[in-house]
C-alpha positions in Angstrom: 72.4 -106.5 -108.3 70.6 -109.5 -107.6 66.9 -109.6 -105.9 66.2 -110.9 -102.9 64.0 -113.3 -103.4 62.0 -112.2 -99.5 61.4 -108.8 -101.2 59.1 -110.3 -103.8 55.3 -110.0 -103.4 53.3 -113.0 -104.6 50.5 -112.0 -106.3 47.0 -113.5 -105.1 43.5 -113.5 -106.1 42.5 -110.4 -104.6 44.9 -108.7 -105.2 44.3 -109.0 -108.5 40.5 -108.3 -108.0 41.6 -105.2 -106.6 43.4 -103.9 -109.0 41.0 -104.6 -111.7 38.3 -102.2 -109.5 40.4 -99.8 -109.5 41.0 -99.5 -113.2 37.3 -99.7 -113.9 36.8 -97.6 -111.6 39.5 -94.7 -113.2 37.8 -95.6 -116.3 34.6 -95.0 -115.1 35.4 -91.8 -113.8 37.5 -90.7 -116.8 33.8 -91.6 -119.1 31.2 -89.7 -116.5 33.7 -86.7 -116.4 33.7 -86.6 -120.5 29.9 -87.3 -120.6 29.4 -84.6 -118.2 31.3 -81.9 -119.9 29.1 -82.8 -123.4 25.9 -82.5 -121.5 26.6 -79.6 -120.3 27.7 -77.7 -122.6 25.5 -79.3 -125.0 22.6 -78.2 -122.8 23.7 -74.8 -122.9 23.8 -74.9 -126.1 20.1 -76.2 -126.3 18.8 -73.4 -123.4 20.5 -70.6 -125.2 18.6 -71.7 -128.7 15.8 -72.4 -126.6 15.8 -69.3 -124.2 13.9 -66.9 -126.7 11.3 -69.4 -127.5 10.5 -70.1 -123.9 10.4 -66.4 -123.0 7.8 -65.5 -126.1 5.7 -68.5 -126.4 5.9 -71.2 -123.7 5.9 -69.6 -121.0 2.9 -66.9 -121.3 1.2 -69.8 -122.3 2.3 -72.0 -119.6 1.2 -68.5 -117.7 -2.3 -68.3 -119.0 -3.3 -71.9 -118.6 -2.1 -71.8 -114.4 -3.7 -68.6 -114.0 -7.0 -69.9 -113.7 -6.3 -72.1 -111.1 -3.9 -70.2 -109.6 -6.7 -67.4 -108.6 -9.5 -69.8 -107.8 -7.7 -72.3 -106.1 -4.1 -71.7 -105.1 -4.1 -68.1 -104.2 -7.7 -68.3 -101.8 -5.8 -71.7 -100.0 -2.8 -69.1 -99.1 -4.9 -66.2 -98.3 -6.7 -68.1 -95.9 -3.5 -70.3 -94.6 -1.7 -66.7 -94.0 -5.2 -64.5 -92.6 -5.1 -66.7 -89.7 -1.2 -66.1 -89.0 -0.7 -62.8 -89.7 -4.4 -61.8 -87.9 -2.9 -63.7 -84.7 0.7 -64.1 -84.7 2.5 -61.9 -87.2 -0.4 -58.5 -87.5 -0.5 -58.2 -83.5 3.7 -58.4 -83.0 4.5 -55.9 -86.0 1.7 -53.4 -84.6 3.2 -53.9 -81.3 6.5 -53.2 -82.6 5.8 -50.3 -84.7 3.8 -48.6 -82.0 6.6 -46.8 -80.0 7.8 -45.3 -83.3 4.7 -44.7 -85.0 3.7 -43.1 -81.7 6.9 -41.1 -81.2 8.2 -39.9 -84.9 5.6 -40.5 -87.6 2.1 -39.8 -86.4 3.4 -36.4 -85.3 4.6 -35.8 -88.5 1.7 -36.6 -89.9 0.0 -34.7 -87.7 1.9 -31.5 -88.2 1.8 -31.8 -92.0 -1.6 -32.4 -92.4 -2.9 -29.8 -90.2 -3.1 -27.3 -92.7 -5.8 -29.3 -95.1 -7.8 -30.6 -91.4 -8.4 -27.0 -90.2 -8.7 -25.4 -93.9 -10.9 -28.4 -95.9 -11.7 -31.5 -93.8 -12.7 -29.7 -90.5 -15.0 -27.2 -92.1 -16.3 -29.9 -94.6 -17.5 -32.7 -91.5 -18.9 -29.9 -89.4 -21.4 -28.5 -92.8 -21.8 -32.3 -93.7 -22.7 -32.9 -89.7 -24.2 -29.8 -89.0 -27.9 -30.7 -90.3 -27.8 -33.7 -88.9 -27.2 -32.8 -85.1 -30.2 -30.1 -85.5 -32.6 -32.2 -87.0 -32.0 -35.5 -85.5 -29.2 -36.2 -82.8 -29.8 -32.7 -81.2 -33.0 -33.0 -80.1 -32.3 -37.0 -79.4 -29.5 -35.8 -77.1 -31.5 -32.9 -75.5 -34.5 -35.7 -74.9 -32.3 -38.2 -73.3 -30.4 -36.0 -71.1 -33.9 -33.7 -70.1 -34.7 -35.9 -67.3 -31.5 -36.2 -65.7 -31.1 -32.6 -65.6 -34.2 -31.8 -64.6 -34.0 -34.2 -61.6 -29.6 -33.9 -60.9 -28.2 -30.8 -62.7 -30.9 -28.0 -62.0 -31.3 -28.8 -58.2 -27.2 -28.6 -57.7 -27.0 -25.5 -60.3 -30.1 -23.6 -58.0 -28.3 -24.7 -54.5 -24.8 -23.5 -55.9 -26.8 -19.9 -56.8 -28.9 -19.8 -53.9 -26.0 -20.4 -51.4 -23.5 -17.8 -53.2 -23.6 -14.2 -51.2 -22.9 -12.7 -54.3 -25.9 -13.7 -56.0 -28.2 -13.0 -53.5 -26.7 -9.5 -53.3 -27.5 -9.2 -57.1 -30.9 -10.7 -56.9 -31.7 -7.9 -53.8 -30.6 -5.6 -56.2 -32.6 -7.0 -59.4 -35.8 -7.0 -57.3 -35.1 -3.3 -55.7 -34.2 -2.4 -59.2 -37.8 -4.0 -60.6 -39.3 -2.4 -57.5 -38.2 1.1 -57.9 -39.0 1.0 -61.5 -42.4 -0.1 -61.1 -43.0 2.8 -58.3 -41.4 5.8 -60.4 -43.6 4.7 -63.1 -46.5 5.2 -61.3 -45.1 8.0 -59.3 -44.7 9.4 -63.5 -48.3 8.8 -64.7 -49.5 10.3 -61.2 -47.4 13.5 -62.2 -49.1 13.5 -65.5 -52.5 13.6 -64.6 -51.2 16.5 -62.1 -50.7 18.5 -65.2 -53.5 17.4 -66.8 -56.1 18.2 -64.5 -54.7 21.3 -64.2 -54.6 22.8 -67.2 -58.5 21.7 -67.4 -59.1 23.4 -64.4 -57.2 26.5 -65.3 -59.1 26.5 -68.7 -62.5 26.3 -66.8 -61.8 29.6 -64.8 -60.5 31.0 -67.7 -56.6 31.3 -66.2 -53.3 31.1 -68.2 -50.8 28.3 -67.0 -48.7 30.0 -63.6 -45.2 29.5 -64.0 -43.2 26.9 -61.5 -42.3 28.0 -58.1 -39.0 26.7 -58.5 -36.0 27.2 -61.0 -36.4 25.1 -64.4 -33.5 23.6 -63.7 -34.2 22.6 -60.1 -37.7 20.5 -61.6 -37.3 16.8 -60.7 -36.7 14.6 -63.5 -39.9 13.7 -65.7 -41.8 16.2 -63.9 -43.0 19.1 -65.4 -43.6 20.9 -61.9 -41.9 20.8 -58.5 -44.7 20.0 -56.4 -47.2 17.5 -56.5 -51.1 18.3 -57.7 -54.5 17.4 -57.1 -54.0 13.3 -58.5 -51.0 12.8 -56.9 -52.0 13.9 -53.5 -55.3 12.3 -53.9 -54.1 9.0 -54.2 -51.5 9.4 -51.3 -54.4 10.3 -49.3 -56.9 7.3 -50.3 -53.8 4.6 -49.8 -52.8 6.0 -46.0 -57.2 6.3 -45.6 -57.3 2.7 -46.8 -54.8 1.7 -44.9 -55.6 3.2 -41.4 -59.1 2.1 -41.5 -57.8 -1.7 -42.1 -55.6 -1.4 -38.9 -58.4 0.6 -37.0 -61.4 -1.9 -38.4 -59.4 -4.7 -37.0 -58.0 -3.1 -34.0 -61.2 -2.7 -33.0 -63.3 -5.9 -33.9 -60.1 -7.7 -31.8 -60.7 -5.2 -29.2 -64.3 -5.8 -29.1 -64.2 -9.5 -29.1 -61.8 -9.6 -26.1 -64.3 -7.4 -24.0 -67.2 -9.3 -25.2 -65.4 -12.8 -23.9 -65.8 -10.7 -20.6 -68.3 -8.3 -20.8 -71.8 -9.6 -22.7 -73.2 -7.1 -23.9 -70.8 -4.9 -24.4 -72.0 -1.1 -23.4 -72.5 1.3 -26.3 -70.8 3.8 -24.6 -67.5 1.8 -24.3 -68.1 0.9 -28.2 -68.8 4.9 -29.2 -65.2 5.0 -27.3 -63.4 2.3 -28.6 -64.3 3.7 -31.9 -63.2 7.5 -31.3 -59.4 5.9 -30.0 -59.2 3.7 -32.8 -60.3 6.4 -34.9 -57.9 9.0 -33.7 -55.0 6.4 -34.8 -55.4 8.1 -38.3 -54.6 11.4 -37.2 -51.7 9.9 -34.9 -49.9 7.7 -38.0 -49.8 10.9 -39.8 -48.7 12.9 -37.2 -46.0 10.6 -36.8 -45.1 10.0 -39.9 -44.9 13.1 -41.3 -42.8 14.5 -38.2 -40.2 11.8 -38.4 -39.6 11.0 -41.7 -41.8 13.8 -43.9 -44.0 10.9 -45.7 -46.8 8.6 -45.1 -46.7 5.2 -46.5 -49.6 6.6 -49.4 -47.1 10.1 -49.7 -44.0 7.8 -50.3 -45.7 5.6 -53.0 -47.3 8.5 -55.0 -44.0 10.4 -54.7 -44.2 13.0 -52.6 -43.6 14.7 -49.2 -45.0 17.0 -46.3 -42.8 19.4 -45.3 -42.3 22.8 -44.2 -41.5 25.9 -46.1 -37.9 26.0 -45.3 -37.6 21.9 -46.0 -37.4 20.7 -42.3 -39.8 18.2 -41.4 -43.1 20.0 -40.1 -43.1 20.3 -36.3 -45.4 18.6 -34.0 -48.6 21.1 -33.8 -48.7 22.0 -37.3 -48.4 18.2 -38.2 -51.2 17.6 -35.3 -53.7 20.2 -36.7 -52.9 19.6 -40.5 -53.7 15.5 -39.6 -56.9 16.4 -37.6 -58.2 18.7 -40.6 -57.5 16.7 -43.1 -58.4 13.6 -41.3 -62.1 14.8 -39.4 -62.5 17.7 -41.8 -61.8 15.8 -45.2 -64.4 17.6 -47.3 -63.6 20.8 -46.3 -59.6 19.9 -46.6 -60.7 18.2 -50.6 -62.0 21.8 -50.9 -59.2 23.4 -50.5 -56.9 21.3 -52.5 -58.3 23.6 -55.6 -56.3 26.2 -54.4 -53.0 23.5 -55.9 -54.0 25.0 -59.5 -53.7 28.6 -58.9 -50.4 28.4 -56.7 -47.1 28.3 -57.8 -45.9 26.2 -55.9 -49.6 23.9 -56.0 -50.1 24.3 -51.9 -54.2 24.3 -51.5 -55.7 26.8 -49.1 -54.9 24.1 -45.9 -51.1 24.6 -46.7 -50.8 27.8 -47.1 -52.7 28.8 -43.6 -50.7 26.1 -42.1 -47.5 26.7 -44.0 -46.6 23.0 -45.5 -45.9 21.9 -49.1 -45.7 18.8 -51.0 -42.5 18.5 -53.3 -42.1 15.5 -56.0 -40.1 12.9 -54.4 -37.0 12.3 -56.3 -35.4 8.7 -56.6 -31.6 8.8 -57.2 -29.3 5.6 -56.8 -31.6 3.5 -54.9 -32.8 6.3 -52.4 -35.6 8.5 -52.6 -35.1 12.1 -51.5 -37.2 15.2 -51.8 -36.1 18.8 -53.3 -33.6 20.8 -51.4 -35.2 23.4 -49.0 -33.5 27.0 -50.9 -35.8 25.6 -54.1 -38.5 26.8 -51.8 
């Protein structure tokens, strides 16, 4: 079948050019693709002969030679490139990361693991190791520093809190009744003794064996070695109440005197000799008095013992009047008498037995002071 000759492409210049690059081109590729396979398997072929060498010799040395510079140089430059960041940047957002869970699930772990060794080793260990360090130095640093403040803050608070608090002043009433009593039984004891004392000299003077007790052994107060109270005892009741009255009678009376002399100058000697006898007949009154109401004088109740009468009442108001005016006007002749204490049973001298009275040891018991029943009489 014949051609048409339309349908035939004339062939130019460039299109000859162009198929000339692409045939170079093929060829081109077809060379690089060849050369490529022989390098590389050539140069795996040279890095697998080459591989053991490298491993053994070069590189160690290749090592040793860098290493040098690699820790004076190269590794101080990063160090102080990456301090900066991770101080700054990375530290702060990893710590606040880990926080939560360090917080929540490992620091109580470690806690609770640990604990053993802290309260068995560490603990003990610190406080020895600490120990003579706090006495020697930081005790008595703290205790310096902090001396003035509570001095001047904490004690003044501490004493208002105490002072204000009922219950410490009941406790301190008590205390100071406690120290009180105390201090008067023992005197009230050592009076006793030289009661016994005195009377075993004066007994061995006249030549007299000891007289039993008036009383019962087992009705004899406490620390008492009789029921009644001798010659000391009653002595020293009498010198306090003397000492006493003629304090309130010497100034009663030098008031009373100046007074009437604002008025009266001079003052008449008849009105002092007066004066005098009233304020002198306030002695015999106080006992009088105080025996009838409450069976002691103030010089009775500190020596430890009491007036009464033989059945244990309180003496009535004329034998209390003439046993205060005897032994009160007629004290030598009443210190007489009190010899008669040694050779009585119950130690009444001669002025107690014509008037009937006694003087039994006062007894202290739970803050009161009482004296001996009246059937141990």
């Amino acid at each position: 079948m014949p051609k048409r000759a339309d349908s035939l492409i004339p062939v130019t210049e460039e299109t000859q050019a162009s198929f000339l690059q692409r045939a170079v081109s093929g060829a081109v590729d077809a060379t690089v693709g060849r050369v490529e396979d022989r390098v590389v398997s050539s140069t795996k072929g040279v890095i697998d002969d080459l591989e053991p060498y490298l491993a053994e010799e070069t590189v160690p040395r290749i090592v040793d030679a860098l290493m040098p510079y690699l820790i004076e140089r190269v590794v101080p430059e990063v160090i102080a490139g990456l301090t900066e960041r991770l101080a700054t940047e990375t530290g702060p957002e990893i710590v606040e990361g880990m926080t939560p869970q360090l917080a929540d699930e490992l620091v109580p772990v470690l806690l609770e693991r640990m604990r053993p060794y802290l309260e068995t080793e560490l603990v003990p260990a610190v406080v020895d190791g600490l120990t003579p360090y706090i006495i020697d130095k930081a005790g008595p640093q703290i205790v310096a520093g902090l001396l003035p403040y509570i001095q001047a803050e904490v004690v003044p608070e501490i004493l208002d809190e105490f002072v204000d608090d009922p219950r410490v002043r009941d406790l301190i009433r008590e205390q100071s009744l406690g120290l009180l009593w105390d201090a008067v039984e023992a005197l009230r004891s050592g009076l006793a003794r030289a009661d016994d004392l005195v009377e075993r000299v004066v007994r061995r003077l006249f030549f007299r064996s000891p007289v039993p007790d008036g009383v019962p052994s087992d009705n004899i107060p406490p620390k008492r070695h009789r029921s009644h109270a001798g010659i000391i005892s009653r002595s020293a009741g009498a010198g306090l109440d003397l000492l006493i009255i003629s304090l309130v009678a010497a100034q009663g009376l030098a008031t009373a005197l100046s007074l009437i002399g604002s008025v009266v100058d001079p003052i008449p000697k008849w009105l002092i000799a007066i004066l005098s006898f009233l304020f002198a007949c306030l002695g015999p009154l106080y006992l009088v008095v105080a025996w009838r109401a409450i069976g002691r004088t103030i010089g009775g109740a500190v020596a430890g013992y009491a007036v009464i009468a033989p059945d244990g009442e309180q003496l009535g108001v004329f034998r209390a009047l003439v046993r205060a005016c005897l032994s009160f006007f007629l004290m030598p002749v009443w210190a007489f008498g009190m010899l008669g204490t040694v050779f009585n049973p119950l130690r009444r001298s001669w002025g107690d037995q014509l008037l009937g009275s006694q003087t039994p040891y006062l007894v202290h018991t739970e803050n009161r002071t009482s004296r001996m029943p009246s059937q141990w009489v």
